[in-house]
N, C-alpha and C positions, 0 to 999 in steps of 0.2 A: 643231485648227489652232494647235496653241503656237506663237508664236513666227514671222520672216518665213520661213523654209523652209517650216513647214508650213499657210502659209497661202500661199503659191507653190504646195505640192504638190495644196493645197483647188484652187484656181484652174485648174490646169492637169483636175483630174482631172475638172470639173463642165463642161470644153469637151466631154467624150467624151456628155453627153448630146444626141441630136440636137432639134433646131428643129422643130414640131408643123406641119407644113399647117394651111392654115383648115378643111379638112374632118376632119382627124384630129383635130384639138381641139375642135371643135364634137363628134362623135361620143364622144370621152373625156369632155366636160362633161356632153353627155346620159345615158349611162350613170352616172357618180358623184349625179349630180341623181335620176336615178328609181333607181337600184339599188342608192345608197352603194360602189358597184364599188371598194374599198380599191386595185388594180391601176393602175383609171384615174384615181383622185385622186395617185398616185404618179409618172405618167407627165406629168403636168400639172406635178408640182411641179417634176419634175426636169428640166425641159426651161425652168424658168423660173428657174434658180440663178444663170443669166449675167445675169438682169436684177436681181436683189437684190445679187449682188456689187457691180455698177455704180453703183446707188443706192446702195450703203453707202459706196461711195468718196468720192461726192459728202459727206459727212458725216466726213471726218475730222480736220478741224482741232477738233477739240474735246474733244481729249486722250485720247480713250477707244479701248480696240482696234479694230480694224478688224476684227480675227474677230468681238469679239463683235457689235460692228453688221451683219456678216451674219448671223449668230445670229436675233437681234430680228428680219432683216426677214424670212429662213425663216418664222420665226412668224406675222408679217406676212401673205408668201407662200400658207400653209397656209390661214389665215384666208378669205384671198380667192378659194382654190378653193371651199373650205365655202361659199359663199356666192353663189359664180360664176352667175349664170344664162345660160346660151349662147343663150336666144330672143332676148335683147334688142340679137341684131346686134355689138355690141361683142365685140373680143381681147381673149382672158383678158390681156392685159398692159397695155392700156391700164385696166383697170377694178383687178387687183391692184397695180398701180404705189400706187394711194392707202392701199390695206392698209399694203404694204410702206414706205412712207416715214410712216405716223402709227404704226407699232411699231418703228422706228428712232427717231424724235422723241420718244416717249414715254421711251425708254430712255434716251435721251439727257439728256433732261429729272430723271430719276429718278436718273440716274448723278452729273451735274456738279455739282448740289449737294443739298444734302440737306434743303434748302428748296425747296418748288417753287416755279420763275422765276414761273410767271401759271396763272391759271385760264382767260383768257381767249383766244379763237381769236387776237387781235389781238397780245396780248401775246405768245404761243407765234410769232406770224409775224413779228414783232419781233426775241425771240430768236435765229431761224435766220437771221434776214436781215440784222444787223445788219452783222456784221463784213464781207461780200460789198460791202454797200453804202457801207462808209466806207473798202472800198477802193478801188472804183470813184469816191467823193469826193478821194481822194488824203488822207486825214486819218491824222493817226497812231496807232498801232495802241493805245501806251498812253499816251494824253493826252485830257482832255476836248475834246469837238466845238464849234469853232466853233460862233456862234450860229448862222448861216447854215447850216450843216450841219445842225443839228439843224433848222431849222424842215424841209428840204426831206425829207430821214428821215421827219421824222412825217407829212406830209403826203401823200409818197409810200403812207406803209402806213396811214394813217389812225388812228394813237392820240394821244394828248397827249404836248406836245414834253418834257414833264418826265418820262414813262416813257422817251421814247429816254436822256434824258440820266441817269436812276437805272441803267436797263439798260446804258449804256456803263461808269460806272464799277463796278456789279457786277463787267461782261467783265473791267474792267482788273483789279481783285484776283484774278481767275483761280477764283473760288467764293464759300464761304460764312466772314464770322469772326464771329467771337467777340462774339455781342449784353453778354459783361461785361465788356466793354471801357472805363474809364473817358472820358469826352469828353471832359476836359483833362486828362493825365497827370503833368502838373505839379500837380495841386491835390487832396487829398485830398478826401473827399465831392462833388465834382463831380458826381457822378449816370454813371449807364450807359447806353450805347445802347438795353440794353431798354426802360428807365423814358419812353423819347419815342416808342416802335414805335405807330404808328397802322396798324389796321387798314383799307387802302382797297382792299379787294378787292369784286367785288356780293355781293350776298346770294346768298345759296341757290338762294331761289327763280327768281334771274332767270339762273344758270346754267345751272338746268336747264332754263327757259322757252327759253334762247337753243338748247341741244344739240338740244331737240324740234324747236323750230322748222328748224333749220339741216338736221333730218333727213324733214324735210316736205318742205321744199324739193327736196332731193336726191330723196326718192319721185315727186315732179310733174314733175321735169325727166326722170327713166327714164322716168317714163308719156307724158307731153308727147312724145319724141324718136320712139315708136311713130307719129305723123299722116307722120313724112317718110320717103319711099324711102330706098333702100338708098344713092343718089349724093349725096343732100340730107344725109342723118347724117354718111358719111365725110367734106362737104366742112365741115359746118359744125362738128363736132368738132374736124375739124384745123385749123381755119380761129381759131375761138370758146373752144373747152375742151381744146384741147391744151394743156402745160407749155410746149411749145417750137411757136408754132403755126406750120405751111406757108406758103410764101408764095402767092400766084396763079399765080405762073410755075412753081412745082412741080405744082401740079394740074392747073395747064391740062397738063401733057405726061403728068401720070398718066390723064388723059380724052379726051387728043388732041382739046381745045377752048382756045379763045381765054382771053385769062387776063381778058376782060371778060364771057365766058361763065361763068368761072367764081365774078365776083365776084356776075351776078347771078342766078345757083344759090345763091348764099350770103344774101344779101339776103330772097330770096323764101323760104330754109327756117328766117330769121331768124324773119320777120314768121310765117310757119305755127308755130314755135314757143309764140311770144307768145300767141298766137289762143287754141293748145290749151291754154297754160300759165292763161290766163285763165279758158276753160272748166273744166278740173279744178278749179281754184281757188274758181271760182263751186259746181261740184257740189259739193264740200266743206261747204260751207255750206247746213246744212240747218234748217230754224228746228225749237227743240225748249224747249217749256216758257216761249214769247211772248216767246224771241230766239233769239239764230243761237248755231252752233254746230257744231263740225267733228263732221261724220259720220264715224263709224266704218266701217275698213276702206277 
């Protein structure tokens, strides 16, 4: 894909792949799940290339090619078939979307500098969100933020106002310089930027404490989502855990019901969530050696 021609010629040639039925892509997922079928892992991908272009689109203010971020989210893509389970109700596209945009971000992350921005989920949704949100503030692109700005930034995403504001002026320099840089250039022996770098990142431990957990979570919410029919998932998915979620007035005409019927279908597969997400939570918990303790498997 050198170059805009040949990423125009990408673009145009990956429209020739057609859009999967929900019964054809359920059948192609079953087959690749029990039979590794290389045909039907193929047929999955390539019917999904319109939605990683798209997502990579979304990602291009930040200097890096546009091919290659389709690239990463292909990878992305691949990833989220390998993994795909079609029992659990869910379109391969709703459930690869989150492949595809954390092997974009990653990349992203690895490319722009050559220090990583954050270890933290917080910090990484910081970074991607920054510039979106201090346009939407009307602030300028290369000037420190208002105070007022920064308090509403952090609050919004939830970190300390002092990472929004280290993270804007990173943005402004446009990457990574030079830690031998002296800190008064007027003064010989000044000292350098390295000699003051304090380490505030967490520990080890509590990174990986946080990724376990976050991946617990995500395991209870798949298992939790099996208590609700098939109209309770669709509404409260698109309603709850969409990117971009439905409004009531969209489902109520997708289900030819009142769009107060639909709020409380939403309500009712809210609270059956809760219930189940409770129960799994509790069964987790199995006492072993005279306290508790997450049961295996």
């Amino acid at each position: 894909m050198g170059g805009e021609a040949g990423l125009n010629r990408y673009l145009s040639e990956i429209r020739k792949f057609p859009l999967l039925a929900p019964e054809q892509e359920y059948m192609l997922a079953k087959r690749f799940a029990e039979h590794q079928d290389p045909e039907a892992a193929a047929q999955l991908v390539t019917s999904h290339l319109r939605l990683v272009a798209k997502i990579a689109m979304g990602y291009r203010g930040y200097g890096l090619p546009v091919s290659e971020l389709i690239s990463e989210g292909n990878i992305g893509l691949m990833q989220g078939v390998k993994k795909f389970d079609p029992e659990r109700g869910f379109r391969l596209a709703t459930y690869a979307m989150w492949w595809i945009k954390a092997s974009i971000q990653e990349y992203i992350l690895r490319s722009w500098s050559l220090v990583k921005m954050g270890t933290t989920a917080a910090q990484k949704k910081l970074f991607f969100n920054l510039r979106r949100m201090k346009k939407n503030l009307e602030a300028f692109e290369d000037s420190d933020l208002h105070p007022d700005d920064v308090r509403k930034i952090a609050t919004d995403l939830g970190v300390p106002e002092v990472d929004v504001v280290n993270m804007n002026r990173r943005m402004m320099m446009g990457g990574d310089a030079s830690l031998n840089v002296s800190l008064r250039a007027d003064e010989d022996g000044a000292g350098q930027w390295q000699d003051w770098l304090v380490d505030d990142r967490p520990l080890q431990d509590e990174t990986v404490a946080e990724v376990e957990e976050a991946g617990l979570r995500h395991d209870m919410l798949t298992e939790a989502l099996d208590v609700l029919n098939e109209r309770e998932r669709h509404i409260l998915t698109d309603r709850r855990l969409a990117e971009e979620p439905k409004t009531l007035e969209e489902l109520s005409q997708v289900y030819n019901v009142s769009r107060e019927r639909v709020r409380q279908i939403e309500v009712r597969a809210f609270e059956k969530l809760q219930k189940a997400m409770q129960r799994i939570a509790g069964d987790r918990l199995t006492p072993r050696g005279g306290g508790l303790a997450l049961a295996a498997g």
